[in-house]
C-alpha positions, 0 to 999 in steps of 0.5 A, spaced: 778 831 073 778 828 080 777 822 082 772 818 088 776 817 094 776 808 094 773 805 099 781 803 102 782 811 102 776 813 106 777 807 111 784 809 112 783 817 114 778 814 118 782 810 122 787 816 122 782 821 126 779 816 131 785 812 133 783 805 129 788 800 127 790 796 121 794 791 120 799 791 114 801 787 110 808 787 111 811 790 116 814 797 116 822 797 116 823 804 116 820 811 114 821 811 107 816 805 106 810 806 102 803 807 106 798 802 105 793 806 102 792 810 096 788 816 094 789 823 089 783 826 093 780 826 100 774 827 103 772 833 108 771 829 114 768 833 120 771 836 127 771 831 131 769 832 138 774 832 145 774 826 148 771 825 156 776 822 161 778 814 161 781 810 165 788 808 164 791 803 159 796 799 163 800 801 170 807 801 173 808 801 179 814 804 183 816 803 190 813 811 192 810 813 185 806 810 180 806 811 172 799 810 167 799 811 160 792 812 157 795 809 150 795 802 148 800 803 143 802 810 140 800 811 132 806 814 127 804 822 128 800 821 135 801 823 142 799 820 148 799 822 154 803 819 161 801 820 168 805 819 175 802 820 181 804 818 188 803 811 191 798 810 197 800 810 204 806 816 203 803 821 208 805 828 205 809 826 199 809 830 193 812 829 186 817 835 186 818 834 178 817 828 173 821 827 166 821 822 161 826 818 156 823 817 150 824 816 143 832 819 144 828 825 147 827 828 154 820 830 156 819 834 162 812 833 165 806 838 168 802 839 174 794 837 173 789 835 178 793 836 184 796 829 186 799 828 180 804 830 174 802 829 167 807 828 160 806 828 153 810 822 149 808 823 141 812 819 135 813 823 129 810 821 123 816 818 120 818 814 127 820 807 124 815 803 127 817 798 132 815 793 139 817 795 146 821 802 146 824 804 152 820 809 156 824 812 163 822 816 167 825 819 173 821 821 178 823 827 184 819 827 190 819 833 195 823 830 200 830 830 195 829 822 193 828 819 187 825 814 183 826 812 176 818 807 173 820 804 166 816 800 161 815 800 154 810 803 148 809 801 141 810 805 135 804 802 130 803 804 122 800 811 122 796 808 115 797 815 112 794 817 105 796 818 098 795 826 094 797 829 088 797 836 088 798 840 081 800 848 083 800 853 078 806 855 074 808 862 078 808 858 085 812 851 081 819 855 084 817 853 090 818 845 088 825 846 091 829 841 095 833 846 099 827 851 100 823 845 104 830 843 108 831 850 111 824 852 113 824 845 117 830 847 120 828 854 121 821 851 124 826 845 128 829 851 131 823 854 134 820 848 136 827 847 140 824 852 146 820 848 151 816 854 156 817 850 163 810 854 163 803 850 162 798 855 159 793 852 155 787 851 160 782 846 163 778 846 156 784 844 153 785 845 145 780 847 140 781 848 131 782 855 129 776 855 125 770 851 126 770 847 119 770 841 115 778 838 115 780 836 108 787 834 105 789 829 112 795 831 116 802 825 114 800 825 107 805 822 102 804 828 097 806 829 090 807 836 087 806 836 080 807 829 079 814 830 081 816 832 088 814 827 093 814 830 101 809 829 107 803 833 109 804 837 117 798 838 118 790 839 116 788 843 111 781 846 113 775 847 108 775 855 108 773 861 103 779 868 103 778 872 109 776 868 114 778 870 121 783 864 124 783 863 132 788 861 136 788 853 138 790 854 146 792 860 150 800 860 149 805 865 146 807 869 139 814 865 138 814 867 131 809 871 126 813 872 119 814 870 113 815 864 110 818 861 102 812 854 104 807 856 108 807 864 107 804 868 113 805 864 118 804 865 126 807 859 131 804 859 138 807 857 144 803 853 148 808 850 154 811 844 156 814 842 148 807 844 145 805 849 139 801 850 134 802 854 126 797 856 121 800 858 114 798 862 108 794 867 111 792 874 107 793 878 115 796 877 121 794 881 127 799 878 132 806 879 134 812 876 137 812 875 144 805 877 144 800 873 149 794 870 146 787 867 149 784 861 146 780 863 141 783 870 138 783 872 133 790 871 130 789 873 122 785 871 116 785 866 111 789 868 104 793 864 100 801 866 101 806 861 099 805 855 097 798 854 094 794 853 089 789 858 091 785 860 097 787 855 102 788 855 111 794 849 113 793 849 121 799 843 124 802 841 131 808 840 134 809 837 141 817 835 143 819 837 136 815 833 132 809 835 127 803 831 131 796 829 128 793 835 130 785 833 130 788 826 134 791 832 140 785 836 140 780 830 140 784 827 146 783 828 154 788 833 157 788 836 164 
């Protein structure tokens, strides 16, 4: 029989959707330690909505640019966004590009409102947590010239969840080690391609189906009280055959089969961003298709790794699975 979620779980997922923070008891070393809460369920939990505009957090001034982060700190999972814009008093100048050096990756930077470029910094939900990581970026202006703005980011505890979940013995094959290690590097290969091409729009992203979100992205799962593995994304309350939209404009990459997630369609959207939907019953898409927001891509089935019904909807952004219900609630350009 299931069990209510405690107090502590409800507490934790809602800090994981709106950007709360705890503080821990002790500090976390490193990925593999265990998170602070505990639960076998979770509670549905409704889409949250996309935030307004707000005023930077903290910003670095450079002789002819300027650098803003619209983040205090970034949660493990979560993205924040970075803005560079041209200082005052520097006549025609413009940003000729922008680049990032964060977390041992380059983060190339988008156009946005005119006067300014934007990037995407996000921590993986297994980034050890730690104090004033190094944050470059080098800045190339219209004339030839450059600039390189630095400053630091927090990586802080993404207070993730615990699940059980029991799968029915003629899908318990795919409790295999080697099985999930191979669909990430197959997923890790396609996240690799960044489109220098920003397709989504001004409206930003939106969930593929208008639903309660259930089992939180990050979890710590544990399948048939014997394999232990992380949650990529949300699941979303759905019965089979419900039509599953594209999050965002963007470009079939991959639309195939896969051992885990079974049907499964990735969406290019541009500049290191992606999104997947799993366990569909059709896919009406194709590799290399162009998508507008809110088509149609497939229906909700129940291929690969279920115990039923079920619709699995993740995001990638520079090569990390992201909170996708913090990315599309966040304001973008």
């Amino acid at each position: 029989m299931r069990q209510p979620p405690t107090p502590a779980a409800l507490l934790s997922l809602l800090c994981l959707l709106f950007g709360l923070t705890l503080a821990p008891a002790a500090a976390q070393d490193s990925p593999t330690d265990a998170p602070p809460a505990a639960t076998e369920t979770s509670p549905a939990v409704p889409i949250p909505t996309r935030a307004t505009r707000i005023p930077p957090e903290s910003t670095v001034n450079g002789t002819r640019a300027r650098l803003e982060l619209y983040f205090r700190a970034l949660n493990q999972g979560r993205t924040g966004l970075a803005r560079v814009s041209i200082m005052e008093n520097q006549g025609d100048l413009q940003i000729a590009n922008a680049r990032a050096l964060f977390l041992d990756g380059f983060v190339d930077f988008f156009g946005g409102d005119g006067d300014g470029v934007y990037g995407l910094l996000a921590a993986n939900m297994e980034q050890a947590t730690r104090r004033e990581n190094p944050l470059d970026v080098y800045v190339t202006f219209s004339d030839g010239t450059r600039e390189t703005l630095s400053t630091t980011v927090d990586v802080v505890l993404g207070e993730f969840i615990r699940q059980t979940v029991t799968l029915p013995p003629d899908t318990a094959y795919l409790l295999d080690a080697a099985t999930e290690r191979n669909e990430l590097a197959q997923l890790s290969s396609i996240f690799s391609t960044v489109t220098l091409e920003k397709f989504w729009d001004s409206t930003g992203f939106a969930f593929p189906v208008s639903t309660a979100l259930t089992s939180p992205f990050g979890a710590f799962r544990t399948f048939n009280e014997a394999y232990n593995t992380r949650h990529t994304g949300w699941d979303l309350q759905v019965t089979l055959g419900t039509p599953v939209m594209a999050s965002a404009a963007g470009r079939v990459i991959f639309a195939g089969f896969m051992p885990i997630r079974g049907s499964h369609v990735v969406i290019d959207h541009g500049y290191g961003v992606f999104s997947g939907y799993s366990h569909l019953s059709t896919t009406h898409v194709t590799r290399g298709q162009g998508v507008a927001k809110g088509q149609v891509i497939g229906t909700v089935g129940s291929s690969g790794r279920v115990s039923g019904p079920h619709f699995h909807w993740e995001m990638a952004v520079n090569g990390s699975f992201v909170d996708g219900a913090q990315f599309v609630s966040m304001w973008m350009p």
